[in-house]
PAZAPA-4460 file (N, C-alpha, C; in steps of 0.05 Angstrom, whole numbers, plus 32768, in hexadecimal, padded with zeros to 4 digits):
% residues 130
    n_x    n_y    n_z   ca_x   ca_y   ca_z    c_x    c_y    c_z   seq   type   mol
   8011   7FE8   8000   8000   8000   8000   8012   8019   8000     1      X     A
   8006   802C   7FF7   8016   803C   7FEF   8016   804D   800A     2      X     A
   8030   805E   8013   8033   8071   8033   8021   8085   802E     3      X     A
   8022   8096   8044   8008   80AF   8049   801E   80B9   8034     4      X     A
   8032   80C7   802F   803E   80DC   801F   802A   80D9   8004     5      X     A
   802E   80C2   7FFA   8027   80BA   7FE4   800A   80BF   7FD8     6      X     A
   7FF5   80B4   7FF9   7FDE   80B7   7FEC   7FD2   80D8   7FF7     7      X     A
   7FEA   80E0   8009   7FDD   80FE   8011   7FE0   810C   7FE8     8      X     A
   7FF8   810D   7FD8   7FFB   8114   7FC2   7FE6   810C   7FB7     9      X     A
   7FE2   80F0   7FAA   7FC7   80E7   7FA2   7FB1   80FA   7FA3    10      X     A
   7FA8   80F8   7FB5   7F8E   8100   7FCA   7F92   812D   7FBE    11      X     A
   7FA1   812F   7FC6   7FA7   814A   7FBC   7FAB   814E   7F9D    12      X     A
   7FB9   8144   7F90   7FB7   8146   7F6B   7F91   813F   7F6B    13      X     A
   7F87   8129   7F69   7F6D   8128   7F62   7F60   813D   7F71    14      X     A
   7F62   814A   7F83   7F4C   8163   7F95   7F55   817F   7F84    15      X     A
   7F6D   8185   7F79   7F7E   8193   7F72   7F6C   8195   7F4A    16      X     A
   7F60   8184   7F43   7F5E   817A   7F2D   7F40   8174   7F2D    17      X     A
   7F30   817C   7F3D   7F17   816F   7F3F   7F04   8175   7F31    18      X     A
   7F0C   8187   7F1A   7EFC   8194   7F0C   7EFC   818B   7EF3    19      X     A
   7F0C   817D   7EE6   7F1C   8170   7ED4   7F13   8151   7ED2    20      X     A
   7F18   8146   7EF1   7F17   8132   7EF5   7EF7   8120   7EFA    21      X     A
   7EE8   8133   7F09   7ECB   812A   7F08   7EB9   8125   7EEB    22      X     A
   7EBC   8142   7EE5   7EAB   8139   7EC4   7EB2   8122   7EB7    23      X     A
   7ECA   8114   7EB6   7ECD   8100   7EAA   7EC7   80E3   7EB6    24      X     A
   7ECA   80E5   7ED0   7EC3   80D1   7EE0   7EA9   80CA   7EE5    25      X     A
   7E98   80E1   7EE1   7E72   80E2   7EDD   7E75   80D7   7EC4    26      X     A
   7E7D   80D4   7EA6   7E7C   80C6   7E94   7E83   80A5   7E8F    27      X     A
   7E95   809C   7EA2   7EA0   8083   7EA9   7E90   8075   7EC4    28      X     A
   7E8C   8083   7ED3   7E88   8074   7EF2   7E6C   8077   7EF4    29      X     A
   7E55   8063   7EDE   7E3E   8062   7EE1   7E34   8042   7EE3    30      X     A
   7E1D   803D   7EED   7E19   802C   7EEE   7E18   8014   7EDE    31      X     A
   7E1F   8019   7EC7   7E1E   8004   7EAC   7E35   8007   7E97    32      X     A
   7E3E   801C   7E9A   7E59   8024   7E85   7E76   800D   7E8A    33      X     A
   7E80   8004   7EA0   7E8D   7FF1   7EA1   7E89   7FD2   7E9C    34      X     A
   7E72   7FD1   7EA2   7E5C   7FBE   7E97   7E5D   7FBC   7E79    35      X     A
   7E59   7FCF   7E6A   7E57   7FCD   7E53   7E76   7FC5   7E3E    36      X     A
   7E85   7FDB   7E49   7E9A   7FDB   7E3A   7EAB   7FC1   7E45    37      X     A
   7EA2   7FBC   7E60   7EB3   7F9B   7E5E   7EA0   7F7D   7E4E    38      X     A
   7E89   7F89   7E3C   7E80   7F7B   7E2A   7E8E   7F7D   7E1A    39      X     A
   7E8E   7F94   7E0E   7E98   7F9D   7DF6   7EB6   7F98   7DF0    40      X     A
   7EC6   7F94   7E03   7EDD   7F92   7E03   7EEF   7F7E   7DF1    41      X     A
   7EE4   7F5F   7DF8   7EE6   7F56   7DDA   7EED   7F56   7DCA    42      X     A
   7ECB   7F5C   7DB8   7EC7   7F5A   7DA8   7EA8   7F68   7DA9    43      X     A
   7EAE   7F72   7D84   7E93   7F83   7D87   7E70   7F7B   7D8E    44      X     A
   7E5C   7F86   7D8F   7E44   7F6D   7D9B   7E2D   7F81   7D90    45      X     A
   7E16   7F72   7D86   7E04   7F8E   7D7F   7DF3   7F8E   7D9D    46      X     A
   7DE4   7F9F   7D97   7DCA   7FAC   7DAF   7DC5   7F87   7DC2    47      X     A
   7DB4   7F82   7DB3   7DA9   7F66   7DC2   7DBE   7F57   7DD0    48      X     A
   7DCF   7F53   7DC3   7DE9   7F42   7DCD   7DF7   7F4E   7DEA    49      X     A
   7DFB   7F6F   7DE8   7E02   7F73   7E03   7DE6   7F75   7E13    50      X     A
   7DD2   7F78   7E08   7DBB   7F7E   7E28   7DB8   7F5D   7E34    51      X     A
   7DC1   7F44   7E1E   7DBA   7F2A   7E27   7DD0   7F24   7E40    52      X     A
   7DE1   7F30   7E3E   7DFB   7F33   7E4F   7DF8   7F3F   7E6C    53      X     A
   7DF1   7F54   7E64   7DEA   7F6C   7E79   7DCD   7F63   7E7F    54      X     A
   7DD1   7F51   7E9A   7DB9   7F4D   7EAA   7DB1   7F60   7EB6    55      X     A
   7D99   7F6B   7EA7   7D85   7F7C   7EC3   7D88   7F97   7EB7    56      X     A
   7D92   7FA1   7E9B   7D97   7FAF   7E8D   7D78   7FB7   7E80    57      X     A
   7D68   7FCF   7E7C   7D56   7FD0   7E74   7D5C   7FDD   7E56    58      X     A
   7D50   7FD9   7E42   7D51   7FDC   7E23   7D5B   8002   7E25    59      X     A
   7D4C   8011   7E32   7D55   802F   7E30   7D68   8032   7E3C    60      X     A
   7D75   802B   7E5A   7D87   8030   7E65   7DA1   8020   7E53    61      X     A
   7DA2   8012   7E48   7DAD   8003   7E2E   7DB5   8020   7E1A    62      X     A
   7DAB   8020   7E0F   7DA4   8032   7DF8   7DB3   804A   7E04    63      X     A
   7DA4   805A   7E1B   7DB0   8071   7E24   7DD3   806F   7E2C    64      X     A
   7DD7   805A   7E36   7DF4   805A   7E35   7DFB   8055   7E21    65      X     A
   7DFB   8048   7E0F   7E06   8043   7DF2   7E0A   8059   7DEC    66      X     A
   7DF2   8066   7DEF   7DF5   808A   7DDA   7E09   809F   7DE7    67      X     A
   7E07   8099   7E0A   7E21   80AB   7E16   7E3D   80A2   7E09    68      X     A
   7E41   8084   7E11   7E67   807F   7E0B   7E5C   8084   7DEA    69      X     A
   7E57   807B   7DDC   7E56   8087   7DBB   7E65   80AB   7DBE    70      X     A
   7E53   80B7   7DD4   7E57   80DA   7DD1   7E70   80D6   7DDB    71      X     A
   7E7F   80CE   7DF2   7E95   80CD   7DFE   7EAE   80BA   7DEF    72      X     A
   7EA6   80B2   7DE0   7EBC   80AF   7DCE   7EC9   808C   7DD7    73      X     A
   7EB5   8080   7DEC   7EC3   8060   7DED   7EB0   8047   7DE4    74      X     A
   7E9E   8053   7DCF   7E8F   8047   7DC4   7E91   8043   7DA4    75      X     A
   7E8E   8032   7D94   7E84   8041   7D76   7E6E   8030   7D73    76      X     A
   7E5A   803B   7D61   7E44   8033   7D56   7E4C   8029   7D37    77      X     A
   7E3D   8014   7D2B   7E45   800E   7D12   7E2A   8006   7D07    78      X     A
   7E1D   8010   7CFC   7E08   8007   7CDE   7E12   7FF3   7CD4    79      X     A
   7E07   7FD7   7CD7   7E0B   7FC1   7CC2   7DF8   7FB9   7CB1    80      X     A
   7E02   7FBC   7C98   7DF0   7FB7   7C76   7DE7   7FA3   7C78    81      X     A
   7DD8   7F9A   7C99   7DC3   7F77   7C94   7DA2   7F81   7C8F    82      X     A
   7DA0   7F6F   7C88   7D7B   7F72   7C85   7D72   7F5E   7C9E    83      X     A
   7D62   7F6B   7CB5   7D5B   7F89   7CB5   7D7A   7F92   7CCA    84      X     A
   7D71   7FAE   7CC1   7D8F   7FBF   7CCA   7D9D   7FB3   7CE2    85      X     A
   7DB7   7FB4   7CE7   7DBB   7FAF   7D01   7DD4   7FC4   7D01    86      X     A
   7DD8   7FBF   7D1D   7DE6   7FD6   7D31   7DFA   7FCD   7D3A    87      X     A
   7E19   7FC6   7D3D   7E31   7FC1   7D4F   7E3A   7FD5   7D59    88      X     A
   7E43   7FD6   7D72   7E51   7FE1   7D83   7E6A   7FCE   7D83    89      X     A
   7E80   7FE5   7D89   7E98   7FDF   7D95   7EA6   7FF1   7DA3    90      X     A
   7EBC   7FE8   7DB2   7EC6   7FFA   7DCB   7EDF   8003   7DB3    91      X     A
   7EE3   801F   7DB5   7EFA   8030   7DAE   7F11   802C   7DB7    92      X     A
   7F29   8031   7DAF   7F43   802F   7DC0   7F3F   8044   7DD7    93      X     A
   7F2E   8059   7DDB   7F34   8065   7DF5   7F26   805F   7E03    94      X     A
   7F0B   8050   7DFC   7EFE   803A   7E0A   7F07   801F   7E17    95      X     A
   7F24   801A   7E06   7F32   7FFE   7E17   7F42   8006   7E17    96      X     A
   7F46   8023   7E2A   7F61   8029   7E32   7F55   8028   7E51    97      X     A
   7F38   8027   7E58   7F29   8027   7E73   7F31   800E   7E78    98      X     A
   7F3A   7FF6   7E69   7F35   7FD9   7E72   7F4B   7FD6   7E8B    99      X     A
   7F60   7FD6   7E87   7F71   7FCB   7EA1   7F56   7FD9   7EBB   100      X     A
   7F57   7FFB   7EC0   7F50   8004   7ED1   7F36   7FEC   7EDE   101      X     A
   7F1E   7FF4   7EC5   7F09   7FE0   7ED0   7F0D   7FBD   7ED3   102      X     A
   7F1D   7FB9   7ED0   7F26   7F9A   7ED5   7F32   7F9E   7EF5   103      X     A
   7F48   7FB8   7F04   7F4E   7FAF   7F12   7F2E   7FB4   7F27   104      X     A
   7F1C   7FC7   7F1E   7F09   7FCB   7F29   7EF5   7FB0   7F33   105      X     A
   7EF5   7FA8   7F1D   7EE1   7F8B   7F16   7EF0   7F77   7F33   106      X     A
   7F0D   7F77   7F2D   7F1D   7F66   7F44   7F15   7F69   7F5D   107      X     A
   7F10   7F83   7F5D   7F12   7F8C   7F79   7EF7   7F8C   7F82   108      X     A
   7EE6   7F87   7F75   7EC1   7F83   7F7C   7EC7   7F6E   7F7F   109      X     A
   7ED9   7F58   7F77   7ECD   7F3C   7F76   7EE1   7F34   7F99   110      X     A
   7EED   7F41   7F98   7EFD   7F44   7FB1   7EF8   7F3E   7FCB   111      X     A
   7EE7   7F54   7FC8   7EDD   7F6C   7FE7   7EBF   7F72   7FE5   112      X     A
   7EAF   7F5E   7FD2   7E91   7F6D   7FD2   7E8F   7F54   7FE8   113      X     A
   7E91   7F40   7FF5   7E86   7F32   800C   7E99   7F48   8029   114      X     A
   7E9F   7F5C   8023   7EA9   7F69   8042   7E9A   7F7E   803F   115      X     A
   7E8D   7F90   8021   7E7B   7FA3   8028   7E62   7F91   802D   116      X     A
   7E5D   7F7F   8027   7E40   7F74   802B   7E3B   7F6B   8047   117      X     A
   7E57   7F62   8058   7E5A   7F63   8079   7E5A   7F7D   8078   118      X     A
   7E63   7F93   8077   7E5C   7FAF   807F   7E47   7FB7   8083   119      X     A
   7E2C   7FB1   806C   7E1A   7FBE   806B   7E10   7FAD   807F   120      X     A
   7E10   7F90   8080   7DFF   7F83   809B   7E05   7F89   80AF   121      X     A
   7E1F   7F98   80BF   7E25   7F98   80D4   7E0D   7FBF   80D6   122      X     A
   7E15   7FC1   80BD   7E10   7FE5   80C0   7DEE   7FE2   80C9   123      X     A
   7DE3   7FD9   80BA   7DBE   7FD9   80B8   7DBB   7FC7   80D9   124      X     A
   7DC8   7FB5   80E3   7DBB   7FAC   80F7   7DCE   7FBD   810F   125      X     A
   7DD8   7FCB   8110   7DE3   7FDD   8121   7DCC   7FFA   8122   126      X     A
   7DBC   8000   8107   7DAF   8012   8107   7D97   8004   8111   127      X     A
   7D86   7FEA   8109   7D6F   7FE5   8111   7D6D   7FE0   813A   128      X     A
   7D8E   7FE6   813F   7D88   7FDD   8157   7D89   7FF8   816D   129      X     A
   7D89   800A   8161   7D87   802C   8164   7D73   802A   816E   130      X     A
***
């Protein structure tokens, strides 16, 4: 782990930068965007193929993120000449330049989500006993 020097710097560059640094992180740190682009990561997939993936994904909330990373630049959309039309997505190179990050992310849910899930039980029955 890294010493206090280190993460006091840390901790100060991002506070120092926070203006810079949020707007882009509201574009990445949503509920389905890592989700998606570690579909996409691959190999390209049309509409159906990632929502069959993405359990619990509703068809608009689908769509509406597609259309953000498309605007943000880690998406592309592709028109394919089938009858009837179809649609591919694929992740951009600045779209799988997020991959290491959200992989070590993914690690670290698969980690430590049984110590927040003891957290929250210790937290809610510490409150119900208020």
């Amino acid at each position: 782990m890294a010493d206090d020097t280190d993460l006091d710097a840390a901790s100060e560059c991002a506070l120092a930068h926070m203006a810079r640094v949020r707007p882009v992180l509201d574009k990445i740190a949503d509920k389905w965007t890592v989700l998606i682009l570690t579909v996409l990561c691959p190999r390209p997939s049309r509409f159906n193929a990632i929502k069959r993936r993405l359990d619990g994904i509703t068809h608009k909330a689908l769509a509406d993120a597609l259309k953000r990373l498309e605007r943000n630049g880690l998406v592309t959309r592709t028109v394919l000449p089938t009858a009837p039309i179809g649609v591919e997505y694929a992740i951009t190179p600045l779209g799988h330049s997020l991959r290491q990050p959200f992989e070590a992310l993914c690690a670290w849910a698969l980690t430590n989500g049984a110590a927040i899930e003891a957290a929250n039980q210790k937290h809610d029955n510490l409150k119900t006993k208020l």
